[in-house]
Backbone as CSV, one residue per row, in Angstrom:
resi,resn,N_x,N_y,N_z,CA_x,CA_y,CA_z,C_x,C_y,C_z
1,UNK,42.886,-19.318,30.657,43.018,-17.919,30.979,43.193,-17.703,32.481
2,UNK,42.583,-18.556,33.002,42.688,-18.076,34.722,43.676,-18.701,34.922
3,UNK,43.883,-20.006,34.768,45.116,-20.649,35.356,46.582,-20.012,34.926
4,UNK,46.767,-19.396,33.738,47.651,-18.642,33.209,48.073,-17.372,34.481
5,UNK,46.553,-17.029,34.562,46.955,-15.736,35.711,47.109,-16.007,36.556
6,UNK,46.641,-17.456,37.589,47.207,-16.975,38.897,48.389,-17.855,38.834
7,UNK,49.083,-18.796,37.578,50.385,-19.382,37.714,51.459,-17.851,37.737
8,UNK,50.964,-17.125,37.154,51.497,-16.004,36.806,52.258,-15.233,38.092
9,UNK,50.708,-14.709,38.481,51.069,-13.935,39.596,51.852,-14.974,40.742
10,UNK,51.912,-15.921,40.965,52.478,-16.916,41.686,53.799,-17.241,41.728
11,UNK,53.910,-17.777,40.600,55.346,-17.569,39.761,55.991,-16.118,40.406
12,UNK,55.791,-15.170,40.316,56.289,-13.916,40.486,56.583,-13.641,41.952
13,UNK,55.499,-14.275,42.907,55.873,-14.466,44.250,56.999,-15.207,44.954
14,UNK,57.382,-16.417,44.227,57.957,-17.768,45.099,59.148,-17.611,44.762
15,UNK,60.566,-18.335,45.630,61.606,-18.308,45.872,61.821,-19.422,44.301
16,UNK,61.411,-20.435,43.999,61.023,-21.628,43.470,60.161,-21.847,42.469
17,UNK,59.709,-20.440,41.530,58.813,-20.633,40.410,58.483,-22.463,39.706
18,UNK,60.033,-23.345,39.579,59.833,-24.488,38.761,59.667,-25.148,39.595
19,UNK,58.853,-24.976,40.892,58.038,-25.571,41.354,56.343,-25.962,41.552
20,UNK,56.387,-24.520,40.768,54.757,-24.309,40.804,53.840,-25.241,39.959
21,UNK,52.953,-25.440,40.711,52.255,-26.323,39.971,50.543,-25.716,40.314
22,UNK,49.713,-25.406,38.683,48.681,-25.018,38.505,47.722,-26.256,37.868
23,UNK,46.418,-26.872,38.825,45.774,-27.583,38.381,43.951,-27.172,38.034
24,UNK,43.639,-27.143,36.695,42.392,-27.192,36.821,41.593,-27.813,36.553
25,UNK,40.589,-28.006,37.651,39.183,-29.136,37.594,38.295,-28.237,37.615
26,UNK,37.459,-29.274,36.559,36.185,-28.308,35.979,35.281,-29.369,37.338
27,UNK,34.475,-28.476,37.887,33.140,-28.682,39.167,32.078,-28.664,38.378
28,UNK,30.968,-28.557,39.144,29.676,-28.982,38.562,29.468,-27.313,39.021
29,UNK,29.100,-26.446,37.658,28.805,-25.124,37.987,30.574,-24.429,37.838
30,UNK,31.529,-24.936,38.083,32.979,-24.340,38.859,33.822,-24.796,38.363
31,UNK,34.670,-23.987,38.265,36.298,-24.104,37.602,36.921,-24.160,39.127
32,UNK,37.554,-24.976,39.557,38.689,-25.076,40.870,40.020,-24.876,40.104
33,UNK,40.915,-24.009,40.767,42.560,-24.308,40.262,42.633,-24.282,41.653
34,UNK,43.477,-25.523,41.744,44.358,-26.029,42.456,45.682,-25.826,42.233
35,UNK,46.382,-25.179,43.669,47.871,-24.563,43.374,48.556,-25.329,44.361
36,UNK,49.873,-25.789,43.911,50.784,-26.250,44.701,52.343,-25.783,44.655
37,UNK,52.768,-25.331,45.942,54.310,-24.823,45.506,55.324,-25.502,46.586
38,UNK,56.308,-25.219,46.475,57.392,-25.618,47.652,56.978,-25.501,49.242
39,UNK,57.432,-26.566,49.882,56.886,-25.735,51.522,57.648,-24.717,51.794
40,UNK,58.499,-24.067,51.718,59.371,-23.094,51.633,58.638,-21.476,51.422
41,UNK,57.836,-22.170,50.192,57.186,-21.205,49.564,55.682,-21.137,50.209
42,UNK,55.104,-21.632,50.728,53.825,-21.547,51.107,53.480,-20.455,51.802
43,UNK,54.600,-19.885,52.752,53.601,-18.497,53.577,53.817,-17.483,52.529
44,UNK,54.782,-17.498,51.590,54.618,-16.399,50.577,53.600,-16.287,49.993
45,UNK,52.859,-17.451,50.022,52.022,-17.685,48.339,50.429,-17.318,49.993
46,UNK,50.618,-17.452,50.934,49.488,-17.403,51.960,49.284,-15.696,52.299
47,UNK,50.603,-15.796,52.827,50.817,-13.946,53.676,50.380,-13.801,54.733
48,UNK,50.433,-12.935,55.482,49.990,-12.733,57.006,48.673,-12.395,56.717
49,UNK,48.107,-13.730,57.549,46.937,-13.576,57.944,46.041,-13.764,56.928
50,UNK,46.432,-14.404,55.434,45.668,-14.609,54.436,45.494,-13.631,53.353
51,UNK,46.184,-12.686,53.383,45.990,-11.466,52.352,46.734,-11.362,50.917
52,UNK,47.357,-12.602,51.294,47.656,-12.435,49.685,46.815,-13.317,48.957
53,UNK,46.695,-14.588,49.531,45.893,-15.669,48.214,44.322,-14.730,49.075
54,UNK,44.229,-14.394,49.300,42.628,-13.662,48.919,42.615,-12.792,48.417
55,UNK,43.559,-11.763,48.372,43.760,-11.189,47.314,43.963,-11.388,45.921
56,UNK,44.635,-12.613,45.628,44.640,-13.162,44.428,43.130,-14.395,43.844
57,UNK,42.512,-14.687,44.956,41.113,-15.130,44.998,40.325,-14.080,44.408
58,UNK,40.256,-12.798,44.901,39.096,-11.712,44.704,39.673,-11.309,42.901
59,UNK,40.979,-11.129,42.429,41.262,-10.817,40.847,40.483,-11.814,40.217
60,UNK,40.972,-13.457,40.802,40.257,-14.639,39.506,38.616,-13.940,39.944
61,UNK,38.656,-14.483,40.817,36.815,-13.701,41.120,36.279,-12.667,40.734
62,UNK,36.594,-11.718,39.885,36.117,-10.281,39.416,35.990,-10.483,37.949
63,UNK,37.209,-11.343,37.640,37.863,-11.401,36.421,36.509,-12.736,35.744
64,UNK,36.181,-13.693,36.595,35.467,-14.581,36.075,34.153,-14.456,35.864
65,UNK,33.891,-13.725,37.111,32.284,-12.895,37.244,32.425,-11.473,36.069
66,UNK,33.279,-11.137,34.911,33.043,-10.463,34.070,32.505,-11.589,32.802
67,UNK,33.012,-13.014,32.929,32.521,-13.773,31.560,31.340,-14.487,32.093
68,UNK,30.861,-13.985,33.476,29.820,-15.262,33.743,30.111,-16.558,34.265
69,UNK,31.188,-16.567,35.257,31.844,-17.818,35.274,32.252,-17.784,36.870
70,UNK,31.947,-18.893,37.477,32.535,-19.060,38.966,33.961,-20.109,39.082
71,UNK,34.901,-19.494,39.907,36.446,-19.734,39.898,36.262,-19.580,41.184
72,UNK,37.555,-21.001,42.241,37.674,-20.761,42.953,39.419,-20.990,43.346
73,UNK,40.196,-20.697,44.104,41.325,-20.657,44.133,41.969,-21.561,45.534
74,UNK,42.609,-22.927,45.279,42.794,-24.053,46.542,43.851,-23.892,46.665
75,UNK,44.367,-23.688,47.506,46.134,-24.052,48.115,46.291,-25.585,48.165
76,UNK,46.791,-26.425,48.332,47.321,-27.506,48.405,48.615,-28.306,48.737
77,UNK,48.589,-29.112,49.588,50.101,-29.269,49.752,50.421,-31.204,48.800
């Protein structure tokens, strides 16, 4: 369910959707998705000054803290 959404919203951002790549590792306590896209694509998927992937951090985060569940959201190259 989460990884669905932020491949989603991601997908919808990038020059390069069939590039995206959504990984999730289950943590001790934590779900991590790990996201990786084109370098091309990286300040899209970042934004000035960080406002988009924290913005898309705070949805999985609202969304997970409704089932009881901690999600965190990694950029990756």
């Amino acid at each position: 369910m989460f990884k669905e959404l932020v491949e989603y919203m991601i997908k919808s951002l990038v020059d390069y959707p069939d590039q995206v790549e959504v990984r999730e590792v289950q943590g001790a306590g934590a779900i991590v998705l790990e996201v990786s896209v084109a370098d091309s694509d990286m300040g899209r998927i970042i934004g000035k000054s960080g406002k988009v992937v924290n913005a898309m951090r705070t949805l999985v985060q609202v969304l997970a803290a409704k089932q009881g569940k901690h999600v965190s959201l990694e950029i990756v190259e």
